[in-house]
Each structure stands twice: as C-alpha cells, then as structure tokens.
N, C-alpha and C positions, 0 to 999 in steps of 0.2 A: 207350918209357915216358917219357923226358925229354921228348917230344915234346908225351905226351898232360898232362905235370904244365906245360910251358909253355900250352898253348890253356889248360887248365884255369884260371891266373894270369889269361893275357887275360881270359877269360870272366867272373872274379870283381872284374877292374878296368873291363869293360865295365857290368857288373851295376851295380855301384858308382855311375857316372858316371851310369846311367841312371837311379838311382834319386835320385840328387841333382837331375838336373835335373828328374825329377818333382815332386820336393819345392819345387824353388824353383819352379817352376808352379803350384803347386796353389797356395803362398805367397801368391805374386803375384795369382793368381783369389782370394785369401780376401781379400788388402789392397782390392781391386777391390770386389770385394760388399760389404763393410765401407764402404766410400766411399761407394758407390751406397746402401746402405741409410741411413745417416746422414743425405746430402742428400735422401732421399726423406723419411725423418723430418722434417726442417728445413719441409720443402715441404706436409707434411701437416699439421703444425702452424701452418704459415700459413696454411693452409685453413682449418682449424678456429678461429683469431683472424679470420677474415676474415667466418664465419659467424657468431660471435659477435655481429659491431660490426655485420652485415648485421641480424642480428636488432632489435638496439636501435637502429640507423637506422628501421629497420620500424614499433619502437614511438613513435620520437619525431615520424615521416612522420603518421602516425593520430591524433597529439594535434593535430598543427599543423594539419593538414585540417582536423580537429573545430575549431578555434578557426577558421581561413579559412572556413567556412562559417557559423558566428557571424556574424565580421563582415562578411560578404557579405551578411545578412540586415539589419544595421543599414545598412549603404549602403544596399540598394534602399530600406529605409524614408525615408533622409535624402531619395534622389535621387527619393522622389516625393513627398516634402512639398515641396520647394523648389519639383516642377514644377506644383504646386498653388499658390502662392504667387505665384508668377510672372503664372502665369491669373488670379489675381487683381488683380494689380497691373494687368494688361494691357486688365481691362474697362474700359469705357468709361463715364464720368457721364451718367445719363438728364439730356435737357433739364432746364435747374430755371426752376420759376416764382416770382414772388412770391406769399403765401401771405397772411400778415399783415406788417407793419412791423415793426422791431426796435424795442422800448421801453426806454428805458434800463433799469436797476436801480435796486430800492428799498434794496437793500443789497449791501454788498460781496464778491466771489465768492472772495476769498481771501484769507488762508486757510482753508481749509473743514476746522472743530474735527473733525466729525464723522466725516470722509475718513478724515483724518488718523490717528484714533484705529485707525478700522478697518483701513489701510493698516499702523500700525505694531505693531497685534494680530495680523496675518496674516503680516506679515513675520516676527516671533517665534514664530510657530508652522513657518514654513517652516524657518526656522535650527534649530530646536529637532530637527525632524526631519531636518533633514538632519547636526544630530550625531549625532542614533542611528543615523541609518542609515550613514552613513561611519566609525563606529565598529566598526559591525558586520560593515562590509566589511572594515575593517585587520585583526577580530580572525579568525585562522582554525580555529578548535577548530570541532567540530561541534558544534552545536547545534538543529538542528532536523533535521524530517523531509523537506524538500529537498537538503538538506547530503549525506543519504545515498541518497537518491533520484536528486535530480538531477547533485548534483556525483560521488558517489561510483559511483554505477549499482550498488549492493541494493537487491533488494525490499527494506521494512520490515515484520518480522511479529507485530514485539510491542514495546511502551513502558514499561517499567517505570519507578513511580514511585521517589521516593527514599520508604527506609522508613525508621522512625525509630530512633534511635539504639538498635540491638543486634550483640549478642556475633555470632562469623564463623558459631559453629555454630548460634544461632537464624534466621537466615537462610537459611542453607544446607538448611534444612529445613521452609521456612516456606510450601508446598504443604502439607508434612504436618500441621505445626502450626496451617495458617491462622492464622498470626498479623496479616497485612495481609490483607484480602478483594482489593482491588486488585487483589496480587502474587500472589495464587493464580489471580485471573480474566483476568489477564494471559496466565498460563504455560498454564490453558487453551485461551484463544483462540490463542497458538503451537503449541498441539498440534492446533488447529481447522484452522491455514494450514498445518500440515506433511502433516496428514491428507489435505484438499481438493485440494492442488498434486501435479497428477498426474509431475510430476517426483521427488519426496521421500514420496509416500504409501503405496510400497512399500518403501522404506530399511530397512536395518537398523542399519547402522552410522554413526555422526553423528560428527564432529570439530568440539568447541567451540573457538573459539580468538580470541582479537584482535590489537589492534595493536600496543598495552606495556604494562606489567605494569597489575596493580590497576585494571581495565575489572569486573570483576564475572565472568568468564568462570566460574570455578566455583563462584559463585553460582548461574550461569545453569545451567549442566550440572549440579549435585547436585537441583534444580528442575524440570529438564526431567526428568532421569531419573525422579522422583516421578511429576510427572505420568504419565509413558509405564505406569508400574508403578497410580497411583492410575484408569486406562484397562484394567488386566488385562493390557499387555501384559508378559511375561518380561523382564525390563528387565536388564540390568548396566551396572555404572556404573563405569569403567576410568580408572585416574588415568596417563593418559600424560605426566604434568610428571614426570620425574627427579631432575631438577637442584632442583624448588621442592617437593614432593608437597605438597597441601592439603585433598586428598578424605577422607582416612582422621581425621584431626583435626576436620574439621566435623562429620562423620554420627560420631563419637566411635567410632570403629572404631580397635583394633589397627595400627599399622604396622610391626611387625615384621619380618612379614612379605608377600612380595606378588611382584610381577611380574619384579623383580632376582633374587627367590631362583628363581623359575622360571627363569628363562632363562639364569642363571649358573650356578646351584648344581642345575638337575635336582630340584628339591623338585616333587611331584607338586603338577597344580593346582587339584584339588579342596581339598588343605589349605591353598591360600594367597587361596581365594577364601572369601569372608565371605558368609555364606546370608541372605537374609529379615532383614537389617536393615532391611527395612520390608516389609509382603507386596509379595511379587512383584519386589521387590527385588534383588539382589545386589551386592557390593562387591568388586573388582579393586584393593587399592592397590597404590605403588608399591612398598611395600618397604624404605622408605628413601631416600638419597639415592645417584646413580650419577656415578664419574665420568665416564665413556664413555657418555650417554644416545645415543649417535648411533649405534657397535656393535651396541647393545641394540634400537634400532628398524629397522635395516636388517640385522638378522640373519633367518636363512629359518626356524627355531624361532617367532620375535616371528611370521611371515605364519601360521606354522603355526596356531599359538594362535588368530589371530582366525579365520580358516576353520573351525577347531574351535565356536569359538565362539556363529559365525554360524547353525549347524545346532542349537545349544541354547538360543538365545534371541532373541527379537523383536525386542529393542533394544537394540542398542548405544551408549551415550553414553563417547565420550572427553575427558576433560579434557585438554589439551598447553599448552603453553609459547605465549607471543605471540609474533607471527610479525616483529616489528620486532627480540625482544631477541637470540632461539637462531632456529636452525632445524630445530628441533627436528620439530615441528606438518608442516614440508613432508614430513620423511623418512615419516608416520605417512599422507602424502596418497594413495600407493594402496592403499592397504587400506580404505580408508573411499567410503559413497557418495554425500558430502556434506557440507557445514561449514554449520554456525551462527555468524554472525558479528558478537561483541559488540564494543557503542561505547559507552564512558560517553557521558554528556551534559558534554558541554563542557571536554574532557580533551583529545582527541588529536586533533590540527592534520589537517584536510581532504586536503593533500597526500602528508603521510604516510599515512593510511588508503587513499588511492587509490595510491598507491605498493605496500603491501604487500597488497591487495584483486587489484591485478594480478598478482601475482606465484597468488596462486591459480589465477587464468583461466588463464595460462601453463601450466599444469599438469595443464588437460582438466579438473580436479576440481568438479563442481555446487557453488554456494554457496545453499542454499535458501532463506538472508533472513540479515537482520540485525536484531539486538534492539537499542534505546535504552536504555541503562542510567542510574539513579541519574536521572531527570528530577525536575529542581524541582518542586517541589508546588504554587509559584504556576504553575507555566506548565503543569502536568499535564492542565488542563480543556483548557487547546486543542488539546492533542496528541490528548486524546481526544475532543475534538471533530471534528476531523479525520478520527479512522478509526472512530469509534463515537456513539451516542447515549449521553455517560456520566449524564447525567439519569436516561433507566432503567436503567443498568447500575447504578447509586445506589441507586435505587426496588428495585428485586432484591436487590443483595446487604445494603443495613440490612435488608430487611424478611425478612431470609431466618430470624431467629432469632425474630421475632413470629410467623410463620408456622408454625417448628416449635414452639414455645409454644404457638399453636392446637391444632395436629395432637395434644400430648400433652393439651390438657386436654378435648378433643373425646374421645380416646381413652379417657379417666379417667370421664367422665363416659358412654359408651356404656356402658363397665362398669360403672359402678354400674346405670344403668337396667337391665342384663340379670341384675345381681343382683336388683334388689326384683322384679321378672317372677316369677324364679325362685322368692324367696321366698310370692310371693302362691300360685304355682301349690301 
C-alpha cells in the first residue's frame, strides 16, 4: 500500500513537470507566432506603401510622357524649320545681269513717314496681343471650352449661360418655369448628348458633382431632373450633400424629413419621399443635416435603397458634395452609373479640376461630360457658336411665342367660321 501511495506521488510530480514544460512550450510557440505575425504585418504594410507610391509613380510617369511627347512634337517642328533655312541659305545666286543703270534719287529714302507709321501700328497690335494672351496663359481658372476638352479630357455637353439676377429657388426650377429659354434649351440639348451617347443612354442613376463648393451643381441637378421628368421619364431627384442639403429649399419641399430618418431611424420610405412636386417628379431630401455623412453612404441599407430604387424609377439624379472639399460624392461612386460634371466659367483653376477629374477615372466610374456653368453673356455667342448655330436657335426660341399666338388665333378664328356655317345651315 505504501508502495502504490509512493508511485502514486511520483506519478503526480511527473504529471506536474510534464505539464509545465508543456506550458512553457506552447509559451514559447505562442511568443514565436506573435513575432513572426508582427513582422509579417510590418512587411505587408510596406507592401502595401509600396503599391501605393507604385501607383502615383504610375500617374506622375503618364503626365510626364504626355508632356515628352509635346515637346518632342515642337522639336521635330524646330529641327525642320531650321533645316529648311539652312537650304535656303545654301542656294546659290543665279548669274546677275545688268538690266538698266542705277539712277540716283529725287528724294530721300529715309526716313520713310509712312513705314514707319505702319511698322509702329503693327508693333502695337502685336504687344497688345501678346498681353492678352500671356495674361491669359498666367491666369488658370477655366474658362473656355478647350480648357475642358483639351486641358482637362471631358466631353462638354452643355454651356449654360449666366442668368440674370434671381432667387436659388427660381433657378432651380427654371426648366419648369422657362424663365431663361436659353437655360431651358440648353438642359434640353444635355438630355439630347446623354440620350444619343451610347455610354449614358441607358443610365439610370446620375451623380452630379464638381470641384468646390458654389459651381452650380444643384442648379444643374434640380434642371436635369426636370428635364428627365419634363421627357416622361420617372425621374427622382436624391439630395446626396449631408453635410450642405440644398435640394429640399429650392423646389420649396419639406426637410424634415428624408434620407437620415431612413437610414438612421427606420422611418418607412414611401413617407420620406416627396410625390409629384412636378409631374413625373419625385423628391428624396436629405433630412437635415448629418454628422457621420460618410457611415450614412457606405452603409449596405443606403446600397439597398438605391437597388430599390432603380426597379421603381427611370432616373435617378443625385445631388453630392464637391469632390475637392469632402469625399463625400466618391463613397456615393458605386452605386451610380455615371457623373455629370459641373465647372463654373472662370472659378476653379485647371489643375485643380484635373486633379479631382482623375481621381473619378481612378475609380472605373463613366463621367458622361461636363457642363460650363454661369458663362458670360458677352462671350456666350461664341461658346454657342462653337457647338451650335445660335442664329437659329434665336430665330426658334423668340419666335416660339408668335408662333403659339398664331396657332390660338388661327384656332379662334376656325371657330368662329364653323360657327356661322352652323348657323347659316
């Protein structure tokens, strides 16, 4: 019995031992994997800075090309004007004869009044022009329709002029109002290039957006949306700015309520959507202001809604935030199957626009054009000279109201003749 209570001791001092030095093994493999996962961490994170700066090497490689291929185009021009120069230097004077005799002068060959005048009129016109146009190179706002064509790479699918001094909500609604014919046959022909551009003519979902604040962007989008609705199509107009809302104050809708009490609070979203504030219309506001707009747009509710959405209506127009001030406009990029992209005239520096213009392309997202907003009224004829005959587009929309004037008094006067008919019979 003493025997088997001694083994018994061993056995529970053997147990013991063996379970300690289990312990500090396993210890020691957990210290181990703990290391090794860290520096792997460390490692994977410099992979991932490494693809980062790989990336933006990538984009700054593709600018500098673009510029090396510039000036590779003005050399070969130099290097073959010079070798044209040269060949001329290099021919040779045909024999010369005498022809008639040199006669002096009856009068003296200089200074010559008349040269002179004209020499020092053309020199004032070359200075002259060459302050406007080295002016115009210092300054770098956009302002024309190369600016965003050439420098920036959008189409341009509409030029809105500037209209004249009114309130945010007569604008905002100034498709429906016809208050400018212009600005209504403007937002037409945008819906002519979104219709025809077989990239954007099956869309349903649109993201209006710019580059900093006050572009016109929800001008443009409460506009568009008209249109798409004043076409018949099922239009909703979704005010994706959070942080700013603007949509629900101009079309003089309610904000109470809207797209925060959906997605925060569970409020059904037939009560937060606004019906037929113009046929065929609908109104999505925001709801207020949020402070998390970022939560609110990268939650799977917000995906849900627009999928919802997309099955109940034609067109989708979002208003969002400019892409220079939040990034608000990016987080709202896959959901959408396409951006409108507004530029005042003569607001926001070239660089900048192509700066945040790229940061779209990065993102796979179609940009279907870009609109010129607020253009001068002096310089509006050229713009529309440029992409239209606005001659007749003149001749059309004054004559549009003689015309229905006709049509009623043609109409007025048929009636009477089928009156006195009537009466004779």
């Amino acid at each position: 019995m003493i025997q088997l209570l001694q083994r018994l001791q061993e056995s529970e001092i053997e147990l013991t031992e063996a379970v300690t030095n289990s312990t500090d093994k396993i210890y020691a493999a957990y210290i181990e994997a703990k290391r090794n996962f860290e520096v792997s961490s460390q490692r994977l994170a410099e992979k991932e800075n490494e693809l980062i700066q790989l990336s933006k090497t990538r984009v700054d490689y593709n600018t500098l090309y673009r510029e090396f291929e510039v000036q590779q185009g003005f050399l070969t021009a130099i290097v073959s004007r010079m070798t044209m120069q040269k060949a001329q230097i290099n021919l040779k004077n045909p024999n010369a004869r005498i022809v008639d005799e040199a006669l002096p002068p009856l009068r003296h060959s200089s200074p010559n009044l008349f040269l002179n005048i004209a020499l020092g009129a053309f020199g004032g016109v070359v200075v002259g022009l060459g302050l406007v146009f080295g002016i115009a190179f210092l300054d770098d706002r956009v302002k024309s329709a190369f600016d965003i064509e050439g420098t920036i790479g959008l189409p341009l699918i509409g030029i809105i002029p500037q209209i004249k001094k009114l309130d945010s909500t007569t604008k905002a609604q100034a498709v429906a109002s016809n208050v400018d014919r212009h600005v209504t046959e403007t937002f037409r022909s945008i819906h002519s290039a979104i219709r025809l551009n077989e990239e954007s003519k099956n869309a349903k979902v649109f993201l209006t957006t710019s580059t900093v604040p006050s572009e016109g962007k929800s001008f443009v989008s409460s506009n568009l949306a008209l249109t798409f609705a004043n076409n018949g199509d099922k239009t909703l107009l979704l005010d994706g700015d959070l942080r700013l809302p603007n949509i629900a104050r101009s079309l003089q809708v309610s904000n109470d309520n809207g797209l925060i009490d959906y997605i925060d609070h569970d409020v059904d979203i037939n009560a937060v959507i606004v019906n037929e504030v113009y046929p065929h219309l609908d109104v999505l506001p925001a709801g207020g202001k949020s402070k998390n707009p970022t939560q609110i747009l990268n939650s799977a509710k917000y995906s849900s809604l627009l999928g919802s959405l997309r099955e109940k209506y034609d067109r989708i127009v979002i208003d969002s935030p400019p892409l220079a001030a939040v990034s608000d406009a990016l987080n709202i990029l896959p959901h959408v199957d396409g951006v409108i992209y507004v530029i005042k005239f003569n607001t926001v520096k070239r660089k900048t626009a192509v700066m945040n213009v790229r940061r779209l392309w990065e993102s796979n997202t179609p940009v279907f054009g870009s609109v010129l907003n607020n253009v001068s009224t002096a310089l509006s004829s050229y713009y529309y000279s440029h992409y239209s005959d606005k001659s007749y587009q003149d001749y059309y929309i004054n004559n549009e109201d003689d015309f229905e004037d006709q049509l009623v008094e043609s109409t007025a006067s048929g009636d009477e003749d089928t009156s006195e008919i009537a009466r004779e019979t």
